[in-house]
N, C-alpha and C positions, 0 to 999 in steps of 0.2 A: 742189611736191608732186604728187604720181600721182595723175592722177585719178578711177582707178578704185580706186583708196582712198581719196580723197577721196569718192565718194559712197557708198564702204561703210561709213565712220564715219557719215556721213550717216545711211544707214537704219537701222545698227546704235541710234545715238541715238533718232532716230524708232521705233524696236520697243522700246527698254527706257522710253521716256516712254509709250506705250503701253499697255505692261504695266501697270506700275506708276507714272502719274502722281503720285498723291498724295502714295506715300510721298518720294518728290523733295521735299514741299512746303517750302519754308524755315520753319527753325526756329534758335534759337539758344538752346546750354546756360550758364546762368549759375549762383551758390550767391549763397546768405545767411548769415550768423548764424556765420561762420568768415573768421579775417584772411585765410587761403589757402586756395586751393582743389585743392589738390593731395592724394594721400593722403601723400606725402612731408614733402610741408613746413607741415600742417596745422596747427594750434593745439591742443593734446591737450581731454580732454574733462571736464568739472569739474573744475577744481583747488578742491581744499578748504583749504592748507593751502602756505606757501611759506618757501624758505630760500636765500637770496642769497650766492656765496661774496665774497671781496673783488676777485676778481680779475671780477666782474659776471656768473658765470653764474648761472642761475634755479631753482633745480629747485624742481616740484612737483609734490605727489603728489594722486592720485585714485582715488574706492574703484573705477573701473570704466573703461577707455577701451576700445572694442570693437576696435581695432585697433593696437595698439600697447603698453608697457608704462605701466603706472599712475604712474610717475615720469617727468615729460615735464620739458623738459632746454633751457635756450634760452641765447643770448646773440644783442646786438645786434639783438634783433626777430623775430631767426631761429628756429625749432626747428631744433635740431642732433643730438636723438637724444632715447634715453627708456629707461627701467630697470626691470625685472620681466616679471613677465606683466601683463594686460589686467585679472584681480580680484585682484589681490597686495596692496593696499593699502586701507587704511582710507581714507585721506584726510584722517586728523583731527589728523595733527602730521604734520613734517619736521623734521629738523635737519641738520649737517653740521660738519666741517673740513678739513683742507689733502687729508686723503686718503680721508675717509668722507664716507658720509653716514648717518643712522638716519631709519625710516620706520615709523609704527605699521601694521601687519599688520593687513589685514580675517580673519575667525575664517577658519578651516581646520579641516578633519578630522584632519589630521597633528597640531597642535597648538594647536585653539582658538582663542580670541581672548585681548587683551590682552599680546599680544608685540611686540618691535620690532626689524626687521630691519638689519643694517648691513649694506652694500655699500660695496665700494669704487670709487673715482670713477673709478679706471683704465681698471678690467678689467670695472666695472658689473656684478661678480657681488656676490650676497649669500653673506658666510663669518663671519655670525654670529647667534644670535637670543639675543634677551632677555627673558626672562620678567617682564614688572613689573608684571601682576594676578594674583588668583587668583579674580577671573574672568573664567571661562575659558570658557561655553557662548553667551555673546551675540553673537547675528549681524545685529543690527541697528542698536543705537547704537553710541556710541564712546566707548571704555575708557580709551584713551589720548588724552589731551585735549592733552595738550603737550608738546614735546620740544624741550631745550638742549646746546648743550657749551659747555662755559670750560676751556681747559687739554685734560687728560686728565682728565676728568670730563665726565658724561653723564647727564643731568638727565630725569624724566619723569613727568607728570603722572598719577598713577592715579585717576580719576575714582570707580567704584564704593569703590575704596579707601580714599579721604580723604587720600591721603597722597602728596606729591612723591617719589620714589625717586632717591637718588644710586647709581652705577655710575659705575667708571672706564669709559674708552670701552672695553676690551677686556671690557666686560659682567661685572667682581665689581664686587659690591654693596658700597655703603659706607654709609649711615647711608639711615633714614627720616625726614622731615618732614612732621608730622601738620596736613593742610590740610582743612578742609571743601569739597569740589568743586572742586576746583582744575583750570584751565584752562592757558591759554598762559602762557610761561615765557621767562622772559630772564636772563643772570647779567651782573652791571656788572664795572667797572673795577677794582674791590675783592674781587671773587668771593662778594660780598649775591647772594641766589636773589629774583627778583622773581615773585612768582605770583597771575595774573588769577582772582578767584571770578566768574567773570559772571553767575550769577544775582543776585548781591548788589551786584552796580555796585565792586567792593573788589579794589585790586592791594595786596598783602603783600607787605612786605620781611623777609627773614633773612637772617641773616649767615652764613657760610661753615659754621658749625659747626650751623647750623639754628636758632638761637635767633632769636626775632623780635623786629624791629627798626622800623620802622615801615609806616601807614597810607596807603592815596590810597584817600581817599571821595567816589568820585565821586557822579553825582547818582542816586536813587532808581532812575530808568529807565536810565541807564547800563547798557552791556551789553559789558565791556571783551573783545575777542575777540582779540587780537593784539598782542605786546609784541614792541618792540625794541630794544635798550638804544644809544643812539650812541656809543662810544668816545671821538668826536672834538671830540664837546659835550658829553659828560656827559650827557645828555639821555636818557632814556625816553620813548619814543613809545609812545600805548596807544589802540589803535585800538576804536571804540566802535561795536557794532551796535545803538546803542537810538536815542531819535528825531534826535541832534547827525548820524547818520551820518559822524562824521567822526574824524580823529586828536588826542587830545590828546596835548602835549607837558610832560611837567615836568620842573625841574632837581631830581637826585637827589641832589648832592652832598654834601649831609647832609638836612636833615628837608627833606621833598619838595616842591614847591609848582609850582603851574601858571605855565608861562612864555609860553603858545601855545597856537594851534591849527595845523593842517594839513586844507585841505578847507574847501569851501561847511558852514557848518552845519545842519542838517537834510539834506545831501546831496542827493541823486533827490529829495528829497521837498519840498524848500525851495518855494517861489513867489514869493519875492522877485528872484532872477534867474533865473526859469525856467519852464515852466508842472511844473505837482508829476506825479512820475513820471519826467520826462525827465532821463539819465543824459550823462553827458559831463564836460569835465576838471574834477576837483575834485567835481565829482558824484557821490560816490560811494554805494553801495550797501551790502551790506556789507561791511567789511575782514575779509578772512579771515587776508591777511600783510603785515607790511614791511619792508625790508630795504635796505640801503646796499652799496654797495661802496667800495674804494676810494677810488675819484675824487671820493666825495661826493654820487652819484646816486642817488636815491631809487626804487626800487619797491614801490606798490603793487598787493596783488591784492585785487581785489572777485569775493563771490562771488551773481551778483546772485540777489535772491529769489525761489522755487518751488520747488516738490521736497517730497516726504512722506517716509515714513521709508524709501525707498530712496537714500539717499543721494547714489548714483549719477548720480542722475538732479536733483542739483540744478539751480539757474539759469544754472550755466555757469563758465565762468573769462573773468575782466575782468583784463586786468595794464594798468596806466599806469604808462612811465618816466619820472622825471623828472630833470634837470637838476641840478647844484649852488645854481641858480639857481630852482628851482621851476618850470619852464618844461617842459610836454607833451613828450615826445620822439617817442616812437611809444606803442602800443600794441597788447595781443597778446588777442585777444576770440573765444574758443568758446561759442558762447552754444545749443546746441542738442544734446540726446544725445535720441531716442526724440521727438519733436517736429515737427509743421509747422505753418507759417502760412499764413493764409489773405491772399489778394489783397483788399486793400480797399476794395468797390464806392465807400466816398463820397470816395475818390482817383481811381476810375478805375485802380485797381490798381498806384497809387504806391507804397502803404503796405503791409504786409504783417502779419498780428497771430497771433500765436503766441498756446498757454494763457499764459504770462506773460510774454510781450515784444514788442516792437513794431519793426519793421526797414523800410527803405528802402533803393532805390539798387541795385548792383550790384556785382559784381568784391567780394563778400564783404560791401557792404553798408556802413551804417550803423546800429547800435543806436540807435536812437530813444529806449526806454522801458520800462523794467521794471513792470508793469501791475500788483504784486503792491505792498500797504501793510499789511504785518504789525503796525502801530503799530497802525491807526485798524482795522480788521479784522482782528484774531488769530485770529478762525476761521475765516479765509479757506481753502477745502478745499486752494489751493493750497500753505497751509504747514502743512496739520494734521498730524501727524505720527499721529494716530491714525487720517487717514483709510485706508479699506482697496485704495485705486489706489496708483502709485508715482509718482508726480507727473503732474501735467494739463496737459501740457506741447502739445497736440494743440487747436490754435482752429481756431473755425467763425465765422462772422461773417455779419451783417445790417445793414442799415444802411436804416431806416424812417423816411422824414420827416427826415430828421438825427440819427432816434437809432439808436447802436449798441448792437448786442447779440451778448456775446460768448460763445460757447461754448464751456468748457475739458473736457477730457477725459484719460485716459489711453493706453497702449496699446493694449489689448484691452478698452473699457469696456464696461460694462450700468449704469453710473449717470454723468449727462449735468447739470454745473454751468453755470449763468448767472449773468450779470454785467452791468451798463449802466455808462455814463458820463457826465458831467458837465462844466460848466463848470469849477464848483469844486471839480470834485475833477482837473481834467487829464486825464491820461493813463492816473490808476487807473482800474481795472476793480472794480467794486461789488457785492461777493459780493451773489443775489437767490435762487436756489433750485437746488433738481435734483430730476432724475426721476430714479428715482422719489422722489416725496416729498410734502409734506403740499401744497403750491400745484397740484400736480396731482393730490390726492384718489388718490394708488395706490401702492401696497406693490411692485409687481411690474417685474421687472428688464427692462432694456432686452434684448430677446435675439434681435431680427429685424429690427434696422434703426433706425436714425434720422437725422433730419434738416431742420435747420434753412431754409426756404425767403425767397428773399428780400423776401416780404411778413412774413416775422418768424411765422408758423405754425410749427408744431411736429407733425413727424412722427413716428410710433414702433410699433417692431412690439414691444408689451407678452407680457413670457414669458407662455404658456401661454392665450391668451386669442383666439388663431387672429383677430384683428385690426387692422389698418395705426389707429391715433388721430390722430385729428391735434386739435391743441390751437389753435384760434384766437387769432392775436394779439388783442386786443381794446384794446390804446391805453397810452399812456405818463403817470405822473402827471407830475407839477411838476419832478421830479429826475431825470426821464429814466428812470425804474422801469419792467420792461415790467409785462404781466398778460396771462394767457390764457385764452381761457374754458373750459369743460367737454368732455372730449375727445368726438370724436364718432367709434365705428368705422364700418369697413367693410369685410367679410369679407376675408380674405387669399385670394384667387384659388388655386386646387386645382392650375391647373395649375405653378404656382410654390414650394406648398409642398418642403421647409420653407426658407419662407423667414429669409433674413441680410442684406439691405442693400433699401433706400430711399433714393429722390433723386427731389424732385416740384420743375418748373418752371414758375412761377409766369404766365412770360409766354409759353408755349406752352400750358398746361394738361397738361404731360406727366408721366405716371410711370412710373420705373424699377426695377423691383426684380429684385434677385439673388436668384436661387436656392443653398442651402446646401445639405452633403450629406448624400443622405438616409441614413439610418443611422448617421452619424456622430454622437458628443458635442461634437464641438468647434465650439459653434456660430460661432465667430468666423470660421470660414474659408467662402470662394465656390465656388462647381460651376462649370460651363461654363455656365448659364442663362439667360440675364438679356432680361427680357419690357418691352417701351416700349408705354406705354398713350397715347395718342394720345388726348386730352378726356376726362382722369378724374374733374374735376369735372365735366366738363359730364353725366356718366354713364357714360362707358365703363369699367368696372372689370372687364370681363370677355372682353374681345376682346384680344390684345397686336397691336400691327405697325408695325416689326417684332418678330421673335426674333432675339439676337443670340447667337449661340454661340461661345464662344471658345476656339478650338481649343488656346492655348498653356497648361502647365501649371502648376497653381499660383495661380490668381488669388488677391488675398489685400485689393483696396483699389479702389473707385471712385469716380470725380467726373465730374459731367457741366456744364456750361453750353453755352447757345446752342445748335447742333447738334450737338453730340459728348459723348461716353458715353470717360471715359478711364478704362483699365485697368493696375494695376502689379501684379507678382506677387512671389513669396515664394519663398526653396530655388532658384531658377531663376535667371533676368535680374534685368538695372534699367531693363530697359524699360515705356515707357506707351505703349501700342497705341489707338490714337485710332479709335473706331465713330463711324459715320454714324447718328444715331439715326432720320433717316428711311428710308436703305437698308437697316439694319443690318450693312454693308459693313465692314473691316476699312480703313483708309484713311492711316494713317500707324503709324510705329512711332519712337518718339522714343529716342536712347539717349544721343550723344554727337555734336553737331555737330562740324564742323571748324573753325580747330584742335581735337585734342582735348586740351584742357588739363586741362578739367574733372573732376575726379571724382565721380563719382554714385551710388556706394557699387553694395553685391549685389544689392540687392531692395526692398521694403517690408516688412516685416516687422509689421506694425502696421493695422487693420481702418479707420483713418481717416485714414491717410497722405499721400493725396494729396488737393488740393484744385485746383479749378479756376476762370476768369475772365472771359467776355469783356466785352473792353475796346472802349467805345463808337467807336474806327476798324474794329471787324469781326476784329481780332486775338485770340487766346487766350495766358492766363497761366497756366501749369498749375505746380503747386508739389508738392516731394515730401521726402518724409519721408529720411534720412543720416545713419542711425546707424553707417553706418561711418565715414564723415568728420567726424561734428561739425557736419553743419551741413546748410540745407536746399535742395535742389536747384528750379531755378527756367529752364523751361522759355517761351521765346516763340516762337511758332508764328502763319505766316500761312498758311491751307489754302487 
């Protein structure tokens, strides 16, 4: 080599390490909560609802995938494609044959809800709609509960209606059958119409002409959410979201009776081989589909639990293949839309804990544990369909003495749920209260900040009250229950109004607060502001240093530990720009290590999106919210 290029690279290196050291620093991009990490080959986003053709492809539909069509499309473990737009579909029935498939429609303006669309598997357009409610203005539950074909006929559940609707599959209508609440749907060997009441634990048999034919009563709390009739056994699989979480099996060949199960009983929630909570083979959550193909291979889809009455924003899509043999093949698992987890101090940020699931690992992860037990706590906010967020998919975490304490939230929240856990209870999370609410004595919405510290204190900028509270932990009872004591303020600093985000640390005595914009209404979004208090218990609450200004646009999410102050923004990048909280320096920008395999979606779009870690070697774990991909972006970083 020449050596007078040889020492010009030389100093060329030496001047850009110079410059910019920092941002050189090593860091490596990783995901959670998605089997792929690509936006190609991703796992689509809640499947509600699935239909196996015989030749083993998968489709399934969802009310909402942000990047892609609402009918995501698999074989052999793969995603291979997907059909519609991103909010085309309800989620709430699939069906299919040799050359269709039919999917119930989320409401439209064009035409309402309670329709169901075919497409063809070919050409993946849609060239037909079906009208089978007449109602037509609801945009939030689901009208159409279940959809079947046998033959040239085409089967479907009118929920508001009462009434199963036959259509040949080119959509005329041939007879009614008057159901009370009728769910999923299967037609047998004989062309008997099988239809799930789930509220009532009751799968109905009729016979071809509608007349009814026989009973399966199952147990009280049975909650049958998914039929599928076996061809090859005669067999009716009727998959149960009540406490068995599992599949029953009966022979139908004449008057019905149980032959089997399929699945751990009690599923996720069993404790006999498992600690309760903890998901994996035969563990199931809830069955949302099942389905066979040819060869004898069994799929189910679990859809695991959380999510309010945006649908959209359920627990995820769980598919496990199995064998002719019952034997795990692979599995295909989106467990994350509008969502991130937090790095969990009493791992050392092994563990990572979502509003309702629990992950480890890497390269996509391991699902650990669905943290949601709708049996033992049905008004748990994460499954109340009356709550007014769209699922609390968004964890914070503490972890005091050995007790956790978990923070669930929405996207843009002003009201902030706690949870603790237990021995005996596993891995659930233990609805305990929210701000505002009667355990913290106040009416008044979160609307300037909050934040959980890891002494288990409770920060909050309370709307209209020009004060930071903080809510002292004051100690855990016998079950791991926190309590806090009476909030105590302290003037919100003038030069910071109006303030939007808080972040105080515990083992510096620092605090951080963003500044929002002023004259704007939308308090959820950051300004360029943001002031580090340097011993704000010990009294500083009126000096900041530094000031950190952040020149890029858009801020929209921040998390700090140890010495850094990390920023993700909105409409813009997906980048996290990493501050110095005691220079106020700009000192790394994290986007896409090499390779870049990873995908890391647009932005954050979400006021508590990212979370951060350091981990007792002096390393940071910065986590970020992936609503493009499914899943949650997981950042390691040594500065």
């Amino acid at each position: 080599m020449n050596k007078k290029r040889s020492l010009a690279v030389y100093l060329s290196a030496m001047l850009i390490a110079a410059i910019a050291p920092s941002c050189l620093a090593a860091y490596t991009t990783d995901w959670l909560a998605n089997t792929f990490g690509t936006n190609s080959t991703r796992v689509g986003s809640v499947a509600r609802s699935m239909w196996v053709a015989p030749e083993g492809i998968i489709y399934t539909a969802s009310m909402w995938d942000e990047n892609e069509g609402g009918v995501a499309i698999y074989a052999n473990g793969q995603s291979i494609a997907s059909i519609g737009g991103h909010g085309e579909f309800q989620g709430s029935a699939i069906t299919g044959n040799a050359m269709s498939i039919f999917v119930a429609l989320q409401y439209s303006a064009a035409y309402g809800s309670g329709m169901v669309g075919r497409y063809d598997r070919t050409s993946r357009a849609r060239d037909l709609l079906v009208p089978v409610s007449t109602t037509t203005t609801e945009k939030r539950a689901d009208v159409v509960t279940g959809l079947a074909t046998s033959g040239a006929l085409l089967y479907a559940s009118d929920f508001p209606g009462n009434r199963v609707r036959v259509y040949t599959t080119a959509g005329v209508w041939q007879q009614d059958i008057n159901v009370s609440g009728p769910g999923a749907l299967a037609v047998d060997g004989a062309g008997n119409i099988w239809v799930a009441q789930k509220s009532t634990g009751t799968v109905l048999e009729f016979d071809p002409t509608g007349r009814p034919l026989n009973t399966i009563q199952m147990s009280a709390a049975s909650r049958p959410s998914a039929l599928y009739f076996d061809a090859a056994s005669g067999q009716l699989m009727v998959g149960d979201q009540g406490p068995d979480m599992n599949i029953k099996i009966y022979n139908v060949s004449g008057a019905p009776y149980p032959v089997g199960t399929f699945g751990i009983q009690g599923g996720y929630l069993d404790t006999t081989s498992g600690i309760k909570g903890q998901v994996g083979d035969k563990r199931f959550t809830r069955v949302a589909g099942i389905g066979k193909d040819s060869a004898g291979n069994l799929y189910v889809l679990n859809n695991p639990w959380g999510g309010t009455w945006d649908l959209g924003r359920d627990g995820g899509t769980d598919i496990h293949a199995y064998d002719r043999y019952n034997h795990l093949q692979w599995t295909l698992q989106s467990l994350n839309f509008e969502g991130v987890a937090a790095p969990d101090p009493g791992t050392d940020g092994i563990y990572f804990y979502g509003g309702t699931h629990i992950y480890t690992g890497s390269a996509g992860g391991t699902f650990v544990a669905n943290t949601v037990d709708p049996i033992a706590y049905p008004s748990d906010p994460r499954v109340n369909l009356n709550d007014p967020g769209r699922g609390e998919h968004f964890g914070q975490l503490a972890v005091v003495g050995g007790n956790r304490i978990l923070v669930a939230t929405g996207q843009n929240p002003d009201t902030f749920y706690f949870f603790h856990f237990n021995a005996a209870n596993g891995y659930i999370a233990i609805p305990d209260a929210a701000l505002p609410g009667a355990a913290f004595n106040t009416a008044a919405k979160v609307r300037n900040g909050f934040f959980l510290d890891s002494n288990g204190d409770i920060w909050a900028g309370l709307d209209k009250t020009n004060a930071i509270w903080r809510y002292p932990l004051t100690g855990f009872d016998a079950t791991g229950k926190p309590a806090w004591g009476p909030g105590i303020p302290t003037s919100i600093p003038a030069t910071i109004a109006p303030l939007t985000r808080i972040i105080y640390l515990p083992e510096s005595d620092t605090m951080i607060l963003a500044q929002g914009i002023a004259g704007s209404t939308d308090w959820t979004s950051i300004g360029s502001r943001v002031e580090v208090y340097h011993g704000w218990r010990a009294g500083n609450t009126t000096t900041p240093n530094p000031v950190i200004n952040i020149s890029s646009a858009n801020p929209k999410s921040i998390s700090a530990s140890g010495n850094y102050l990390f920023v993700g923004y909105v409409h813009t990048v997906p980048n996290i720009d990493a501050f110095n909280l005691n220079t106020g320096s700009l000192e790394a920008t994290l986007n896409n290590s090499s390779p870049n395999t990873v995908y890391v979606g647009n932005d954050v779009d979400s006021m508590y999106g990212l979370s951060s870690y350091r981990r007792s070697i002096g390393d940071y774990v910065i986590t970020k919210d992936n609503y493009n991909g499914s899943s949650v972006v997981v950042y390691r970083w040594a500065p």
